[in-house]
N, C-alpha and C positions, 0 to 999 in steps of 0.2 A: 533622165528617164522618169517618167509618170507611173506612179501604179494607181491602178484605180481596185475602189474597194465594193464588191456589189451585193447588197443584203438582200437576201431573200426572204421575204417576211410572208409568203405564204406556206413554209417551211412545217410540218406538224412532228409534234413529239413520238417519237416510239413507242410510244405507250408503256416503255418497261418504268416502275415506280422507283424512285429513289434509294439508294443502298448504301448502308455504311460498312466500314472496317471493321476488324473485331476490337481493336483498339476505341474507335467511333460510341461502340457500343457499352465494351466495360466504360470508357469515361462518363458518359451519360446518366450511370447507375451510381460512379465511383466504385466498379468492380479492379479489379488486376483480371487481366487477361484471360490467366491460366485458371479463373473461376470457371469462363464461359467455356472455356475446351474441356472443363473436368464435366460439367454438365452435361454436354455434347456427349461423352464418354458415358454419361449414366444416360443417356433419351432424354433427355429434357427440352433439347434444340436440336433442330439441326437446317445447320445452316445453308445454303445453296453457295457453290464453288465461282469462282470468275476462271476464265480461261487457264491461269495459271495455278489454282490450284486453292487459293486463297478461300478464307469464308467469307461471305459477302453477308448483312443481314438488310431484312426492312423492315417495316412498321409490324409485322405481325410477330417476330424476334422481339420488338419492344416489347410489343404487349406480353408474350410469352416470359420476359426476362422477371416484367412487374411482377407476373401473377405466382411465379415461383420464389420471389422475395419476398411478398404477400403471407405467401404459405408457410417457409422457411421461419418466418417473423409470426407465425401462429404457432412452431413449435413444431410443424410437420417435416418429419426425416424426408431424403431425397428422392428413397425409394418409394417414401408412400405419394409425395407429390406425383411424383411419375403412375404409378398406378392410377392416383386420383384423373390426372392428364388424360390417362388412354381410356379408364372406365366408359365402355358402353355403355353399362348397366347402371339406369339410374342407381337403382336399390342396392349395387355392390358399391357407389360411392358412399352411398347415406352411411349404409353401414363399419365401412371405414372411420366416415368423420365421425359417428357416432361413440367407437372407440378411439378416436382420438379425443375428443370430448370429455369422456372417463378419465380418459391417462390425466388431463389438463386438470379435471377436478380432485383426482389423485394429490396431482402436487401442488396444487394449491394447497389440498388438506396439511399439505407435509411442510411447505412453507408458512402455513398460520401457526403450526407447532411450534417451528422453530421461533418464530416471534415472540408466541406466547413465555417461552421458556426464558428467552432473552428478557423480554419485561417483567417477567417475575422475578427472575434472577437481580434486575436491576431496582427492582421492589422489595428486596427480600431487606431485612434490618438487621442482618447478621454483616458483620464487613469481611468477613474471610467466606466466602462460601463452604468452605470444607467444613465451617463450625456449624451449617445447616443441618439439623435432622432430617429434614425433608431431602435435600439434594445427597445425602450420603445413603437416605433408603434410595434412591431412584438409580444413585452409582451403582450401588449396592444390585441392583436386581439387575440392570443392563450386566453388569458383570456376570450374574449366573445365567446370561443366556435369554434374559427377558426382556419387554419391549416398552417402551419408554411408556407412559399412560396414555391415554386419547387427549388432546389437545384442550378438548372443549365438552361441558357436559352439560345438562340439560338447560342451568343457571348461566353457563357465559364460560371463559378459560378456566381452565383447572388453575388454582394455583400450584405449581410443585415444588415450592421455593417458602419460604417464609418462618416466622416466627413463631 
């Protein structure tokens, strides 16, 4: 018996765009799975179903995936992203990033501190810290409730450490 094989090569595409798995998807990112369902759960995605029930995603999931690792990787919580996402209103995103901005300069402030303190400390020419005058007044006053100095002052770091 013969089988003959017959190609139809005036055949056109369905025009639906290619889709991957949510599997497809996290690998892509190097996410785990249950990132992109937790996302889903907060509005972040959402994905279109196949017949059975599955998530299907396509390029526009990608780009959605980047721009929420983007954000995530700028420091912005899920829920603000998500806000950011839906924002009609120009002027209610600005204003978001705007405080987000703040918070960012915030801890910056609060991480150059801790540097500072770190380098002074590793500056200081006492070898026991605790024999610091300086480090036992700054103990000293966090203990009653008070707040460590400003980091930096008009000249460059405070030092709080030293001889």
């Amino acid at each position: 018996m013969v089988t003959t094989l017959v190609v139809n090569a005036d055949m056109k595409s369905s025009g639906t765009p290619p889709t991957m798995s949510i599997g497809e998807l996290a690998g892509r990112f190097g996410l785990a799975t249950h990132v992109l369902r937790h996302w889903e759960s907060a509005g972040l995605i959402e994905p279109a179903r196949d017949p059975h029930g599955r998530r299907r995603y396509d390029a526009t999931h990608v780009t959605r995936v980047a721009v929420v690792l983007r954000a995530k990787g700028a420091g912005l919580a899920l829920d603000d992203i998500r806000e950011l996402l839906r924002a009609g209103d120009p002027g209610a995103r600005r204003q978001r990033l705007e405080a987000h901005r703040e918070e960012l300069r915030r801890r910056l402030a609060a991480a150059q501190a801790c540097l500072d303190l770190v380098e002074c400390a590793l500056g200081c020419a006492h070898d026991d810290l605790a024999d610091c005058p300086r480090f036992r007044d700054v103990v000293a006053a966090t203990a009653e409730g008070g707040h460590l100095p400003a980091a930096t002052g008009a000249d460059g770091p405070t030092r709080w450490y030293g001889p």
